[in-house]
Structures are given as structure tokens and as C-alpha cells.
N, C-alpha and C positions, 0 to 999 in steps of 0.2 A: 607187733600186730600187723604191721605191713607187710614183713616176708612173710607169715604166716599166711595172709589170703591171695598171695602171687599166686595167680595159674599155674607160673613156672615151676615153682619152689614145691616139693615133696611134701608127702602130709606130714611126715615126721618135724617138719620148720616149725609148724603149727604149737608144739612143745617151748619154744622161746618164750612165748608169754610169762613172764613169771608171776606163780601163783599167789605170793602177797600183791605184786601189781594189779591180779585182772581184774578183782571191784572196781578198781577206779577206772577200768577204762568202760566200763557200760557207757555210762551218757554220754562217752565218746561212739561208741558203737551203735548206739541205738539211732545218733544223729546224720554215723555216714553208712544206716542201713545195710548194712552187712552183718549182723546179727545173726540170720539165718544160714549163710555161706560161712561165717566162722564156726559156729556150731556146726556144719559138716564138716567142718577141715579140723575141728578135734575131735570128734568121733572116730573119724579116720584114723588118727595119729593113737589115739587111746588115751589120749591127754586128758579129755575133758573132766573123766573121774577124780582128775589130780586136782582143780580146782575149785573153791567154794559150794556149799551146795546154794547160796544166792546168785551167782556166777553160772551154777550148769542151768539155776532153774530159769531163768532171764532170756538166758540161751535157749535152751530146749523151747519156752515158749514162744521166743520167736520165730522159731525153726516150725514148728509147729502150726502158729496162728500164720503164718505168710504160706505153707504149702496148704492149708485149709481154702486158704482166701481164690492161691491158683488153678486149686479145682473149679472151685466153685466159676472162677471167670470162664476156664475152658469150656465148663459144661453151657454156659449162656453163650459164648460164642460161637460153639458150635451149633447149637439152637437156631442161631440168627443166622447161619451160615445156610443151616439149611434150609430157611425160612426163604432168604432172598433169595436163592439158588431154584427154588420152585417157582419163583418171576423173574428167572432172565438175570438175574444180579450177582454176581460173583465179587465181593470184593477185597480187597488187598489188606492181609494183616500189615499193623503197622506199630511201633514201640513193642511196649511189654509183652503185650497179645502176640507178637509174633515171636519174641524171643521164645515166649511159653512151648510156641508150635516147634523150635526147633532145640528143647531142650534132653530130643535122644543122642543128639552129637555135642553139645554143648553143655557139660554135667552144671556148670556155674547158673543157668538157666534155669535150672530146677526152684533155686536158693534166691534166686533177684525177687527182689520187692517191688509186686503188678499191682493195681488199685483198680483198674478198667478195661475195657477193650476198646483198641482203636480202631477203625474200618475205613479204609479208602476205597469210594467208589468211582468210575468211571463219571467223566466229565457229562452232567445233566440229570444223574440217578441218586444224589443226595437227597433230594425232598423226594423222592417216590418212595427212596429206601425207609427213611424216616416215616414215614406215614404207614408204610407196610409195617414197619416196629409198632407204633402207635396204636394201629385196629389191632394188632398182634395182642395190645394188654401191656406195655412198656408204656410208665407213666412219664411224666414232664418234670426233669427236677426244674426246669427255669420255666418263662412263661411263651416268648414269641417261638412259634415254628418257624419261621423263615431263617434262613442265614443272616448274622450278626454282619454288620458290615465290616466290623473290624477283628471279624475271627476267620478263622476256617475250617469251623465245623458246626453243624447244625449242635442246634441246645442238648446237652446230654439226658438221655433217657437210663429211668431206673427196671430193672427188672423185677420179678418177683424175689428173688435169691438174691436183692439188692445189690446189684452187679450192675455200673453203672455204663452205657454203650454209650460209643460219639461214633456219627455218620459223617466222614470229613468229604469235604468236596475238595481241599487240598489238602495236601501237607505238612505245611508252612504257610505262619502269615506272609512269607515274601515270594513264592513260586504261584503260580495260576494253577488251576486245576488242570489245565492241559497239561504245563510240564512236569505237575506230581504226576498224572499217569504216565506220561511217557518214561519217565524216568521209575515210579515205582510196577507200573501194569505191565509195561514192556519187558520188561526183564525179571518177573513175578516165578516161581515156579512152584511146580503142587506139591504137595506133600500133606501124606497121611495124617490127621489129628482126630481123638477124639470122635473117631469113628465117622468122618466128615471129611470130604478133601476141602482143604485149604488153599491159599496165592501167598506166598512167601518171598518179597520183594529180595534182590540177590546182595549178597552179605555187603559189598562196593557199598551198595544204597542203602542199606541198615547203619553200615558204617558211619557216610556220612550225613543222615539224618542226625542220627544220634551226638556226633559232633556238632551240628547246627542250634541243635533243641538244648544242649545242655550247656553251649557258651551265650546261645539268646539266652539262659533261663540263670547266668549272673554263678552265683554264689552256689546256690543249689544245684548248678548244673557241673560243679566241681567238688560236690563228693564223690566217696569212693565207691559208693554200683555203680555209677557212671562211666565211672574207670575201667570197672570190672564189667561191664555190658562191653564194653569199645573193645576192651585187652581178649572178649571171646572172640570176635570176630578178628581182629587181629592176630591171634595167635592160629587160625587156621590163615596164615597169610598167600597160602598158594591160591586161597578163591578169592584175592580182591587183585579190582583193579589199579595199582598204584599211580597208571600213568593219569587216570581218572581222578583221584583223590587230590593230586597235586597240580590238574590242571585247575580243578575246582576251587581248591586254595589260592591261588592267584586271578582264577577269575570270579568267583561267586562272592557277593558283598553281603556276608553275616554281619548281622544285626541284635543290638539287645532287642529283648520283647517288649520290655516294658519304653525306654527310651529312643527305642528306632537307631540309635546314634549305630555305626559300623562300627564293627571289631578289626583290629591288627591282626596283620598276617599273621604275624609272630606268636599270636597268642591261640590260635589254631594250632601249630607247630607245635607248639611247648603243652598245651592242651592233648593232643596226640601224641606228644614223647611220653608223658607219664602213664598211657593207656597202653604204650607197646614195654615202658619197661615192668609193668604190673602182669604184662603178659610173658614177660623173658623173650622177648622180641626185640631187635633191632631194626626203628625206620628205614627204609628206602635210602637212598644217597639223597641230600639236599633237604632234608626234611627233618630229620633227631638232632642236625647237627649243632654246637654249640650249647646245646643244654642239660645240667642233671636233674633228672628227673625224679631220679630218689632222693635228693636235698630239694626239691621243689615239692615235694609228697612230707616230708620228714617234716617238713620247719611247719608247711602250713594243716598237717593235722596235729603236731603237736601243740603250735598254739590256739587250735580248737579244743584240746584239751584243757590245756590250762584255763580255758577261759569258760567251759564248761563246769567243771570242779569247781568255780567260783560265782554260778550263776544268780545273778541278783535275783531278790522277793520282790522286787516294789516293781511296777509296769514301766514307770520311767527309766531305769534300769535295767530293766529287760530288752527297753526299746534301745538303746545305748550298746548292750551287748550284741545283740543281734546288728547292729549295723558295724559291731566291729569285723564281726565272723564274715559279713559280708565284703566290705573293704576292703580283710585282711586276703579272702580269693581274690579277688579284684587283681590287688598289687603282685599278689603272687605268681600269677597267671597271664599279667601285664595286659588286663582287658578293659584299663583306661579307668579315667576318673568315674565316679558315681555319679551320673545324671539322675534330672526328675522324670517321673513318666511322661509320658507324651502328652496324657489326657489332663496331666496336671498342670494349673497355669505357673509358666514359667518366669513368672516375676520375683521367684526366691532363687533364680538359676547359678547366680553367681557366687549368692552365698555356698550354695549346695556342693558346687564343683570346690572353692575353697576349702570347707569341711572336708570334702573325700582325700583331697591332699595331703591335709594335717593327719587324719587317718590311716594313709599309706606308708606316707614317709615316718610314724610313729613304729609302723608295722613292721618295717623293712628295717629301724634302728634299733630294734629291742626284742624282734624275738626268733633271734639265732641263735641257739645251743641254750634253752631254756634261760635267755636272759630277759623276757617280757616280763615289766615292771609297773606296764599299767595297768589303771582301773577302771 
């Protein structure tokens, strides 16, 4: 399944799935959201026909219900594009929303799984912009207007076509809204969407955004769209800045979201080795070096696998599982012990950090070459 969704790898790879295997791999597929990009990448091949008709039909509806969802987001943000763009406002797509905007050169774009529109405005235009949403008819999914003190973006607004929009005033919880715009507004460029011109911050910045948000975001932020977002932009590597990405790696201090605590270099590095070999890319000098990336992809979606196929009924169990899959990125990714949130009081902190150890080092002893034994 791995070489099958390479950027790199030809559609015909896409055929290695074997066809008494691929039932079982859905709840893996459905969990590292690529559902929709694999269903292209057998079409392509003429594979899909060869497999299950629960298999094509899983597929195809994913494929299906995730480019329904992409319309629909386009058509509201370009709405709102034009909406602020009649007061002076132009603002900067950001995550999914923008990958959407650039998915005529980027086929993988089509296929990624978007949920929302992100919107970065210029430092002081997030509560006008919001408010112009608001008289517009975008209701309230939460309750305060004003900026959360501990987020950075106003409360998201639903649309009619329940399409859900955030007005960011930054970023990132840890950048100011000056240096989100300078870093995204400065270097923004237009491009045709949806019958609307857009601000398409330059792939460098998409890049490492997207490296930022998905090592703060844990476990989740080391599935494979994540991979497969980073490995598009990677894989056109003549438009990034590398001497930019590696100066940011040693100086910018990524953070989890939830725990604030700082991430290892290393685990940035290794985090982007498997996003360049998903793309048939080799990093820069000083940067891939010393790690595989496909036995760093191998061991830890396979033991998402197995550990999916054995998902417990009962909540307690669930809750158990789920902090294994979480752990088991953790360790694998080397993005440090599991801390409490921030907001949680930290008088269970040391038990917590202990647990995540026994969790890792279980992780690291048993599930290499499908010999994971626990429960």
C-alpha cells in the first residue's frame, strides 16, 4: 500500500496490493485517509476492477464523498474571497484551502482529505473580516467573537453549504500575527480559483507550515496525507527554499499543541525524510541523513494495522488503544515522551511521562517485522 500511493512510483505499483489482502487493509486506509488518493491510483492502474466489490465500493465512496466535500469548500471560499475583497481584504489561503487552490499542478491535491477553509488576514483585519462573515449570514458554531486567548483564530463560522471558515489572525499558536504575515503575505502569490483570484503563500511556507502543524498535532499529525501533502511540495523541489527550511529547523522551536513542551531536531528531520521518500525525493545534504524512512513508514503503519484489525468494543479499550497508536508515532518519529496538556493540572505529570515509556519501549521491542504481541 505504501508504494502504491508514492508520488514517485507509477500507477501500475498500485497493482501490488493483493487482492485477498485489501479488505483488511480499509480501517487501515480509512485511518491514514488516503482512501481517496488510493482509489485514484487504481483507477489509474486498472487495478481496482481486480479487487472486492466491498473493496472498490469503500473506495469509490471515499473518493467520491471527499471530492463532493472539496467543491463544496471551494465554492464557499471563493464566496468569502469575494465577499472581503469588496472591503479592502484579501486574504491568504492557508492548509487544505490552499492546497485545493493549487491542485492543477499538484494531481495529489485533488484526492487530500479538506474539512474547512483556512483564511489568514493581515495583522488588525481578523475581527472586521469575521464580522463581514457574520452580517454576510455565517452563523457561530462557538459562542465568544473575540479571539481566544489561547488560539489563533477567531471562533469558526458555519456557512450555509455547512462549510465551516476560521479567520486566523495567525498562523500558529507560537508565531504573532506580524510574523504569520510576513512570512505568509509577503511571499503569497495569485492564482486563478474558482473564478476568483486568490493569495497562495509560496510552497517554502506551505512546506513548513505544514511540518509545524502536523508534529505540534502528535500522532495525527504523522499519518500518511500528511506525508502525501509535504511529499507534493517536496517533490516539485526546485520551488523550495532548502537553505530556509534548514535554517528554520535549527532555529525555530516547534512545539506540541496540546503540551507546549519543544520537539527534537531530529524528529523534524526524520518527520521530513519520510515525506521526501513518499515523494521519490532525496533531502538536501544534512538533512535525510542517517535515516530510513521506508522502515520508519513500514513498522509504524503496519502496527497501526494490526492494531486496527483488533480494535476493542468496550470504551476502556478503545481508550487504551488509541493511546497505543498514539505512543507508538511518538516513539517512532522520536517526538519524546507523552506529556499532559497544558491546561490539565499537572499533578499526574510523572506518572504520565512513566506510562509513555513503558508504551514506547514496548513499541520499539515487539513490533518489528510483524512481531507485536500486545494487547
Amino acid at each position: 500500500m505504501l508504494h502504491a500511493i508514492r508520488l514517485a512510483a507509477p500507477p501500475s505499483e498500485a497493482a501490488e496490493i493483493g487482492v485477498g489482502a485489501a479488505d483488511g487493509l480499509l480501517p487501515l486506509i480509512q485511518y491514514e485517509q488516503v482512501g481517496a488518493w488510493l482509489w485514484h491510483r487504481l483507477r489509474q492502474s486498472g487495478q481496482l476492477s481486480a479487487n472486492s466489490p466491498r473493496f472498490q465500493k469503500e473506495l469509490r465512496d471515499q473518493g467520491l464523498a471527499q471530492a463532493g466535500i472539496n467543491l463544496r469548500i471551494a465554492a464557499v471560499t471563493a464566496q468569502v474571497l469575494t465577499l472581503l475583497a469588496d472591503h479592502g481584504i484579501r486574504p491568504v489561503l492557508l492548509k487544505g484551502v490552499a492546497c485545493c487552490a493549487l491542485a492543477e499542478r499538484y494531481p495529489f491535491f485533488r484526492y487530500r482529505q479538506t474539512s474547512d477553509a483556512d483564511l489568514l488576514v493581515e495583522p488588525g483585519a481578523a475581527e472586521r473580516a469575521w464580522r463581514l462573515l457574520r452580517v454576510s449570514g455565517f452563523r457561530e458554531a462557538t459562542t465568544a467573537p473575540g479571539v481566544h486567548p489561547d488560539h489563533h483564530h477567531l471562533p469558526t463560522l458555519i456557512s450555509d453549504a455547512q462549510v465551516p471558515v476560521e479567520i486566523h489572525s495567525s498562523a500558529s499558536l507560537f508565531w504573532s500575527a506580524e510574523e504569520s504575515w510576513a512570512r505568509f503575505g509577503a511571499t503569497a502569490r495569485a492564482v486563478a480559483w474558482q473564478g476568483a483570484p486568490a493569495l497562495v503563500p509560496a510552497n517554502t511556507e506551505l512546506l513548513w507550515h505544514g511540518v509545524a502543524h502536523s508534529l505540534g498535532d502528535g500522532a495525527p499529525g504523522c499519518r500518511l496525507r500528511n506525508f502525501l501533502t509535504a511529499a507534493a511540495f517536496i517533490a516539485a523541489d526546485h520551488e523550495l527554499d532548502w537553505d530556509i527550511i534548514r535554517d528554520r529547523i535549527e532555529r525555530d522551536q516547534l512545539r506540541d499543541h496540546d503540551s507546549r513542551h519543544p520537539l527534537p531536531k531530529g524528529a523534524v528531520k526524520r518527520w521530513l525524510a519520510a515525506a521526501a521518500w513518499i515523494a521519490g525525493r532525496e533531502l538536501p545534504m544534512g538533512l535525510g541523513r542517517g535515516f530510513d524512512p521506508e522502515s520508519d513508514l513500514t513498522r509504524l503503519v503496519g502496527f497501526r494495522k494490526r492494531r486496527l484489525a483488533a480494535w476493542p468494543s468496550t470504551h476502556r479499550g478503545q481508550q487504551m488503544a488509541a493511546r497505543w497508536m498514539e505512543e507508538a508515532a511518538r516513539a517512532q518519529f522520536t517526538l519524546g515522551l507523552g506529556r499532559r496538556a497544558h491546561w490539565q493540572t499537572q499533578t499526574g505529570r510523572p506518572r504520565r511521562l512513566a506510562s509513555s515509556l513503558v508504551f514506547q519501549s514496548l513499541y520499539r521491542m515487539t513490533s518489528w517485522r510483524g512481531m507485536d504481541t500486545t494487547q
